[in-house]
C-alpha positions in Angstrom: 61.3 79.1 71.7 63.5 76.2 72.0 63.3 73.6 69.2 64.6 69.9 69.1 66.1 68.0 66.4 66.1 64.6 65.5 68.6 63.1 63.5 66.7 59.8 61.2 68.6 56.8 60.5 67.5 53.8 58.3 64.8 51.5 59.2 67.8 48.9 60.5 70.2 51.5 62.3 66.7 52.8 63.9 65.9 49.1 65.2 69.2 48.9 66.5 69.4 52.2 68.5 65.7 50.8 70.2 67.5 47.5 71.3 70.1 49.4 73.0 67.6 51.6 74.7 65.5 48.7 75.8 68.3 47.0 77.4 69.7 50.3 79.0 66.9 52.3 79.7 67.1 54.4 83.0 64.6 55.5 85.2 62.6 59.3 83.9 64.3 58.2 79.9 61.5 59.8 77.9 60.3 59.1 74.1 61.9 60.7 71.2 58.8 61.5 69.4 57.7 63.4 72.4 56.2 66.9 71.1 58.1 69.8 72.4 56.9 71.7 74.7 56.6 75.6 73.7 58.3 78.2 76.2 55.6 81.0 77.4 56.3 84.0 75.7 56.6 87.1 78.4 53.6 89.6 78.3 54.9 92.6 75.8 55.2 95.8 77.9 54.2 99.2 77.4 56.0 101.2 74.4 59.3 103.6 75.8 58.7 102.5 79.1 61.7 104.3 80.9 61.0 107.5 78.9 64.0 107.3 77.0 62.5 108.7 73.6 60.8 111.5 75.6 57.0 110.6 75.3 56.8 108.4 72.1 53.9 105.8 72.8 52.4 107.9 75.4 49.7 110.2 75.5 48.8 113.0 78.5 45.7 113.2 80.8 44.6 115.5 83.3 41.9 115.7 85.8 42.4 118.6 87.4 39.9 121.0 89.8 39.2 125.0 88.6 41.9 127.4 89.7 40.5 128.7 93.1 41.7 132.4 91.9 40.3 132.1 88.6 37.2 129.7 88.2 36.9 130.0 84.5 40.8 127.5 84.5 41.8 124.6 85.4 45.0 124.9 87.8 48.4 124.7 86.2 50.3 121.2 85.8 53.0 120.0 83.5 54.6 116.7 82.2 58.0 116.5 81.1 60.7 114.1 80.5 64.0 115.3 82.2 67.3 113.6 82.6 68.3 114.5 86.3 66.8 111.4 88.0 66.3 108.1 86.4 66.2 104.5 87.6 66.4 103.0 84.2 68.3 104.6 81.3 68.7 108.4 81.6 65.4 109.7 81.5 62.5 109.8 83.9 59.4 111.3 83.7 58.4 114.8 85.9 54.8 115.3 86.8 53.5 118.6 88.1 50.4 120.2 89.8 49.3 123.2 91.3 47.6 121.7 94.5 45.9 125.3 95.5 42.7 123.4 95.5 43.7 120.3 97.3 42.8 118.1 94.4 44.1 116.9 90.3 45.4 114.3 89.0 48.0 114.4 85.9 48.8 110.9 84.2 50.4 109.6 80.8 48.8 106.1 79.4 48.5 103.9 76.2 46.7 101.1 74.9 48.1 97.7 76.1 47.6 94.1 75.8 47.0 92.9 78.9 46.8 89.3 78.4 48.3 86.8 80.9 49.4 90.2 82.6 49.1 89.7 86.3 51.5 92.5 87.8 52.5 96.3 86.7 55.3 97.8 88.4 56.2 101.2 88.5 59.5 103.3 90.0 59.0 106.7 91.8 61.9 109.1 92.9 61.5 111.5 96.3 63.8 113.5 97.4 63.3 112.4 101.0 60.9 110.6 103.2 57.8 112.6 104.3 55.3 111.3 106.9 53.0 113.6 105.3 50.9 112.3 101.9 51.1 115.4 99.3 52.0 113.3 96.1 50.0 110.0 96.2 51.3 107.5 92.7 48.2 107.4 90.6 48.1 104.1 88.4 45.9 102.1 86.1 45.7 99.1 84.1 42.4 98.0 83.0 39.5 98.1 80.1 39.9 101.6 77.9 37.3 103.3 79.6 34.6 104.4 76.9 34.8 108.3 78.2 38.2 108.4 79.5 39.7 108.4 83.2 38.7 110.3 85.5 40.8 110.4 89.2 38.2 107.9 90.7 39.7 105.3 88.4 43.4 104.9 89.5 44.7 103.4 92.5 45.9 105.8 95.0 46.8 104.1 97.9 50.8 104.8 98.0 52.0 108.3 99.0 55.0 109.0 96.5 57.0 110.6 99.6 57.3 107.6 101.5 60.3 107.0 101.3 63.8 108.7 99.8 65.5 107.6 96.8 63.5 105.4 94.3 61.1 102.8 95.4 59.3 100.5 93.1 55.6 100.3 93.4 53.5 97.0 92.4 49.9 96.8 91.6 47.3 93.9 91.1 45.7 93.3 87.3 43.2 91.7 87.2 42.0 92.8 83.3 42.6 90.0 81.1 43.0 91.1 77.1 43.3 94.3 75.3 43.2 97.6 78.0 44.9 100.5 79.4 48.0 101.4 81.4 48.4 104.7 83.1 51.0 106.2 85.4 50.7 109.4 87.2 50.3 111.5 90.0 47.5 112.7 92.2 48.1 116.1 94.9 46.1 116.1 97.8 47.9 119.2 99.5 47.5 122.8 99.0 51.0 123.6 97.4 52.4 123.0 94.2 54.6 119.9 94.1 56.2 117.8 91.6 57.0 114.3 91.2 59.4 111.5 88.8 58.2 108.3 87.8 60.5 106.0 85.5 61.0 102.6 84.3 56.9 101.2 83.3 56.7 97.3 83.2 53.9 94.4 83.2 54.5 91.2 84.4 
């Protein structure tokens, strides 16, 4: 926050200084006892958002289908922080899910303030442009949902291969106070696949 100071002279010196302004006073010349106005403070962002102390502040969650060779699981997935691909720092975060039954959703989140929070960005690596959708991004950032979330409650529209190299992904928010932020991925293809997510902000 930027402060002002004002320097006080005697009673005589201050009557003065007001003569001169009278008689030069220029077009826009503002009072000195004019209260300062306070700079808005940015909305604080999520804790370790590019990863870069592996996955303090963060927590896992999974949504994921039975194994279609095994009922009585849950198909395999993994979440890791690796250092091979990053767009911020040196550490991204690797997401992965066994898509042999088409569906599952794997995520990290924490609790956020959400205030004044209108935007939450989000970068995701693919190795090359696909014009098929077998990774989509799965994201969230609302009210902490009293039993958890579940895949119906991210937004899934962007497929993570579409494109090569890193792309940055924005999405609406439209929560106002304290809520949730999640970052994931969702497989919609029957074949295991992985994906890398880095660099979490709100704006």
């Amino acid at each position: 926050m930027k402060r002002r100071y004002f320097l006080a002279g005697t009673a005589a010196t201050a009557a003065l200084l007001a003569g001169c302004a009278d008689d030069n006073a220029s077009p826009g010349t503002t009072d000195s006892t004019e209260e300062p106005t306070a700079d808005q403070d940015e909305p604080e962002g999520p804790t370790n958002p590019s990863f870069e102390s592996d996955l303090e502040g963060w927590t896992i969650g999974k949504d994921l289908p039975a194994d279609p060779s095994n009922s009585d699981q849950k198909v395999d997935s993994a979440v890791e922080v690796v250092t091979k691909q990053a767009s911020d720092g040196e550490s991204g975060l690797k997401l992965f899910i066994d898509g042999s039954a088409d569906d599952g959703t794997v995520w990290v989140q924490q609790e956020v303030d959400l205030s004044e929070v209108s935007t939450l960005k989000v970068d995701g690596y693919s190795e090359q442009q696909s014009f098929n959708t077998v990774l989509q991004v799965a994201t969230y950032a609302g009210p902490v949902p009293e039993d958890g979330l579940v895949e119906t409650d991210f937004d899934r529209e962007h497929s993570l291969w579409d494109h090569e190299g890193w792309k940055t992904y924005e999405y609406e928010v439209d929560h106002d106070g304290p809520g949730l932020v999640a970052v994931g991925v969702n497989i919609i293809w029957e074949t295991g696949a992985a994906g890398i997510l880095d660099s979490v902000r709100l704006e």
